[in-house]
N, C-alpha and C positions, 0 to 999 in steps of 0.2 A: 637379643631378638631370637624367636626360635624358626626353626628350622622351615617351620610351616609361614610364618610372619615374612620371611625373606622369600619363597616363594610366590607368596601374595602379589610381595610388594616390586617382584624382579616381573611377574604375570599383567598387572596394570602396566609399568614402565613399557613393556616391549606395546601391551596391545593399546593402550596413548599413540604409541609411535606409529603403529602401523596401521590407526585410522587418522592418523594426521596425516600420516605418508598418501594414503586414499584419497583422501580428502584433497588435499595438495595435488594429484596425478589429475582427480575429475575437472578442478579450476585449472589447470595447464591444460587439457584436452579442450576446453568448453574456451582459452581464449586466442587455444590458437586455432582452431574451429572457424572463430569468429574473422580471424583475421584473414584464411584460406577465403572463407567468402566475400566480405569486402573485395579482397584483391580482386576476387573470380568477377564477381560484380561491377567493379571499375572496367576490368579486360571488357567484357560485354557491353556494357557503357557504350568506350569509343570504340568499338567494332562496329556494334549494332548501329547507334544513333547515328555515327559519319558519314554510312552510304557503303563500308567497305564490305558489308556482308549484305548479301540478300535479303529478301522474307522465308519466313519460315530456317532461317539457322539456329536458330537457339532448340528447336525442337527436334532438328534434325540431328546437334552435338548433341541435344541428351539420347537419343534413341542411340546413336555410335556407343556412348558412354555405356551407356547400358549393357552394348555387346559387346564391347572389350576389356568393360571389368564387371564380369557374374557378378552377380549379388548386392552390387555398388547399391546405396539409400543415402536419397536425399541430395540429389541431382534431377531430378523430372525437370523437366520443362518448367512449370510450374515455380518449380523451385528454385533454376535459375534464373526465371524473371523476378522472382523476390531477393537474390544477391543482389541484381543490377538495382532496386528501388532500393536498398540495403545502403549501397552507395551513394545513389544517387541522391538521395533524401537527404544525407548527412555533409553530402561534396557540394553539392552547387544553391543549397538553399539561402536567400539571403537571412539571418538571423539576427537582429539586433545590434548590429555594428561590428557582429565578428565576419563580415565578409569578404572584410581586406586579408584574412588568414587564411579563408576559408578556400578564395580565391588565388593565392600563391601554390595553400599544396593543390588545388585541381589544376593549376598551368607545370606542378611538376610531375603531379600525374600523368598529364597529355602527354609531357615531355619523355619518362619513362616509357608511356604508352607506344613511341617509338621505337622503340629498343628491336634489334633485329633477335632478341630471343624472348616468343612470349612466353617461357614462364618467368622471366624478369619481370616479364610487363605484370604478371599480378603483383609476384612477391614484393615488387616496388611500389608499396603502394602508401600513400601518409594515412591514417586514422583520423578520427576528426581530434580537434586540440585548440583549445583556447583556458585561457585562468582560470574561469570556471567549469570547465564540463568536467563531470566526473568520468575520468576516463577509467577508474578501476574497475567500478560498476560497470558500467558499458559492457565491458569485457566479461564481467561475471553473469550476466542474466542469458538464458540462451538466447539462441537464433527465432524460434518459437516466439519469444515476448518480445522481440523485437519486429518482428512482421508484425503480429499486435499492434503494440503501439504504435508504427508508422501509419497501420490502415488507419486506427481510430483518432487519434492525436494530431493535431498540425501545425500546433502553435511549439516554438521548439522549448518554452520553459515548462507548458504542458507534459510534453515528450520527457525530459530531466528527470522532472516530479514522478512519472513513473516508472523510470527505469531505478530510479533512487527509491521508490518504496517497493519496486519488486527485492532489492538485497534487502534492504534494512526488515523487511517483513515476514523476507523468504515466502513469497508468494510464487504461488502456481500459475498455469495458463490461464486456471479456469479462473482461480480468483486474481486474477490480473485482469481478466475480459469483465467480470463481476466490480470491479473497483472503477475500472473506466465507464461502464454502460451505466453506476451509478454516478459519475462524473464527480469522483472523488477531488481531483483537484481545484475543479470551482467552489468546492465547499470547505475548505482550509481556510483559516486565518477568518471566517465570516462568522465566526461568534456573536450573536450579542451577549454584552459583557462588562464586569468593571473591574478586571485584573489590572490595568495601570494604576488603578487609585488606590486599591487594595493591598497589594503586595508589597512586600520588603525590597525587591531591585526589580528593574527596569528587564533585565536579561529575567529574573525569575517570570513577568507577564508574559515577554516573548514566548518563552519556553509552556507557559498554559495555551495560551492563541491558540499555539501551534499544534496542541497536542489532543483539544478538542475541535470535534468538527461543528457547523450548525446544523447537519440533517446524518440520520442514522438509517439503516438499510437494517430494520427486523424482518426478514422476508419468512421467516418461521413462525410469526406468530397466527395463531387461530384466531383468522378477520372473525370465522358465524359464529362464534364461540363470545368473542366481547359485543358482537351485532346483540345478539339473545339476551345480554343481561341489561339492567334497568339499571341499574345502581351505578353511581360511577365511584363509589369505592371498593363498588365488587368488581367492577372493570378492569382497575387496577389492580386487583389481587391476581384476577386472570391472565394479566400485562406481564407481571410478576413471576408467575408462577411459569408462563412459556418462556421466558428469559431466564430461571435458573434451572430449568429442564434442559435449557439451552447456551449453558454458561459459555462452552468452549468458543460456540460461535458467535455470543456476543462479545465476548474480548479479542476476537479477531476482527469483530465488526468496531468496538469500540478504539481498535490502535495495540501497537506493543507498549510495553513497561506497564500494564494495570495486572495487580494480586488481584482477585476476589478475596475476600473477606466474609461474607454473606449476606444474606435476606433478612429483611425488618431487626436490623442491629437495635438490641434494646439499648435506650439510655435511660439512667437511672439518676437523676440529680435531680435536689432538694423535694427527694419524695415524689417528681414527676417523672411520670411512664411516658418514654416516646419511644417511636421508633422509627431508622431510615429504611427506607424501603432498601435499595441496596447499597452495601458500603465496598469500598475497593483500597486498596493502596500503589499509587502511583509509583515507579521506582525512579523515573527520569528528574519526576517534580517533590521527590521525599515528602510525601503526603498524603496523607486520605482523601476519599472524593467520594461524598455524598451524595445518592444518584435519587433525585423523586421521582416517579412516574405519574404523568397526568393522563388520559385519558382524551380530555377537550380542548379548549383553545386557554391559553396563556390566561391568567389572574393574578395580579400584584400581591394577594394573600401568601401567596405558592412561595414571591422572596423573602416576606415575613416568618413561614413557617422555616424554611429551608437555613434561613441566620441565626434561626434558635438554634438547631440541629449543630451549625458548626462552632456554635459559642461552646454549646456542652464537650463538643467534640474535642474541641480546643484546651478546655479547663481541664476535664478530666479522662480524656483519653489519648491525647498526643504525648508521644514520647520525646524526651529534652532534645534529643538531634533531630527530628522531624520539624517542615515548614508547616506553619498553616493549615487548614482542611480547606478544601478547595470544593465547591458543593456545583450540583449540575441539576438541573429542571428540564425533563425530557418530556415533553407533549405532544399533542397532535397536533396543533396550528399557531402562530405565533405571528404579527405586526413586529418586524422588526426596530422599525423606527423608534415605538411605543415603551420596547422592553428597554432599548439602549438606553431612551431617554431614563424611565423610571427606574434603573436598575441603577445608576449614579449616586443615588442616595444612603446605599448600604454599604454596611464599614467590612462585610464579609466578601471574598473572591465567592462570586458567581455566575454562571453562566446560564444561559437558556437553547435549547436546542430542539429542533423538531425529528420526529423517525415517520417513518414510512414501514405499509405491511404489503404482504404481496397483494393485496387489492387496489394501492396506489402505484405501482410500479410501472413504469412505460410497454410496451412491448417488446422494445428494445434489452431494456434488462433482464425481463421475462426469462428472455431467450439466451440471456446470459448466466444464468442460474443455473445447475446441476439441477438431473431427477430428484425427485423425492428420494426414489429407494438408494439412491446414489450418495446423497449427502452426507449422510452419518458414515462413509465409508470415507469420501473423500476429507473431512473434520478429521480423521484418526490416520489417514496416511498423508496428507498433501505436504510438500516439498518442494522446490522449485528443481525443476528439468530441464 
């Protein structure tokens, strides 16, 4: 090895380590962060709610706080009323049957709550903890998404779902508050769909279900732009064309583990020209995913044309470790009942799914969306914080 080679390779070794080391220092601050307010928030809890402090104490400790530690952030008033719902949200809700746990640690809270020294009383404090709650996450998404989700969220496996795709997604505030106002979780698992008849195992349908949604959030595409044209297969080019202008943000909109691949993928068998509008490769479901764009409402043609697509797909483009091509029909309006029913008859995994542009959007999500001139900024830095 030369001289130069070993320096390379001693230069990655040390600077691996010393963004792991970072890396590792920001999730040790961020969960023990989390844990200081909890506790602070139980403290306030039974102080405030018991009668032992007055009105107006919590505004009066932050204003003290203020003046006896310069510069302190992220203490306001304000912000200690969101420790105490922090706690409180997670200590005394009843949840599904875990309230026989949930209720032991908040009587050994009360209990520490006692303590004649209160910084015991925070530092003693239980987390929430049952079989299922992912308590790693919990701890890794900030304080920031976690106001979030308590304001927006109430049902607690609602709450789960998005503290578990703020890690898994590495999602930001903004598109954490953009995932909720789109009400991402009511739209999981509602596919219409015929991945159990289709697939090779039970777990591989799961793992499709779950990985497409039934409704899609395009809020970038140009509504006067497809109003203006006649044709609805020029609509679709138009559909087209603002979605791979727009790639980054539909694979953020579409989910993690999708490659792009690209637009109108030529297939070329026994002499016939086709093409899918967009092709992707899945890495979760080891498969391609054939994406059509409709324009209008659902047509039973659209399964027809879309099971060619994966036959060819299958015969001569899948590679021997790859499953299946897994094919997706994305329109503007769909009868659910209608497509489940007729969609049973096809021997390909497929799905149907509806999107939305920012002219179907609520106000609420509206308002959930970044600037325009803001977007393309936040697409090329967001992170979660």
């Amino acid at each position: 090895m030369s001289v130069i080679a070993i320096y390379e390779e001693a230069v990655d070794a040390i600077k691996t380590a010393i963004l792991q080391s970072q890396l590792d220092a920001v999730k040790t601050v961020n969960e023990k962060q989390l844990k200081l307010y909890y506790g602070i928030g139980k403290y306030l809890s039974f102080n405030s709610r018991n009668g032992f402090w007055g009105k107006g104490a919590i505004d009066a400790i932050s204003q003290r706080l203020e003046k006896e530690l310069p510069g302190l952030r992220g203490f306001s008033a304000r912000n200690l009323r969101n420790m105490r719902t922090f706690y409180e949200e997670w200590a005394f809700l009843d949840y599904d049957g875990n309230y026989s746990t949930l209720a032991r640690n908040a009587l050994a809270d009360a209990v520490a709550s006692n303590s004649d020294d209160p910084t015991a009383q925070i530092w003693q404090t239980h987390l929430p903890n049952s079989e299922d709650f992912p308590l790693e996450d919990f701890l890794h998404i900030s304080f920031s998404h976690h106001i979030l989700i308590l304001s927006k969220a109430k049902e607690r496996d609602e709450r789960l779902f998005y503290i578990r795709q703020s890690v898994s997604e590495q999602l930001s505030h903004s598109a954490l508050k953009k995932s909720i106002a789109a009400d991402e979780y009511h739209h999981q698992g509602n596919l219409p769909n015929n991945f159990a008849g289709t697939m090779s195992t039970g777990r591989q349908a799961i793992k499709a279900i779950s990985t497409f949604k039934d409704e899609y959030l395009l809020d970038y595409i140009n509504v006067e732009e497809l109003e203006a044209r006649d044709a609805a297969d020029v609509d679709e080019r138009v559909l087209e064309n603002a979605i791979i202008h727009n790639v980054k943000n539909f694979i953020l909109t579409f989910g993690k583990d999708f490659a792009f691949i690209r637009n109108q993928y030529h297939l070329d068998a026994f002499g016939e020209d086709q093409y899918i509008d967009l092709l992707f490769f899945n890495r979760a479901l080891n498969c391609l995913v054939a994406v059509e764009l409709k324009t209008g409402k659902f047509k039973t043609s659209y399964l027809g044309q879309l099971q060619g697509y994966l036959s060819v797909l299958d015969g001569f483009e899948r590679k021997p470790h790859e499953n299946p091509a897994v094919g997706l029909i994305l329109c503007k309006d769909i009868n659910k009942s209608f497509v489940n029913y007729v969609i049973q008859d096809y021997t390909k995994p497929m799905g149907v799914a509806t999107y939305k542009t920012s002219k179907d959007m609520s106000e609420e999500l509206r308002n959930a969306l970044p600037d325009i001139e803001d977007l393309q900024k936040l697409l090329d830095t967001d992170t979660i914080r």
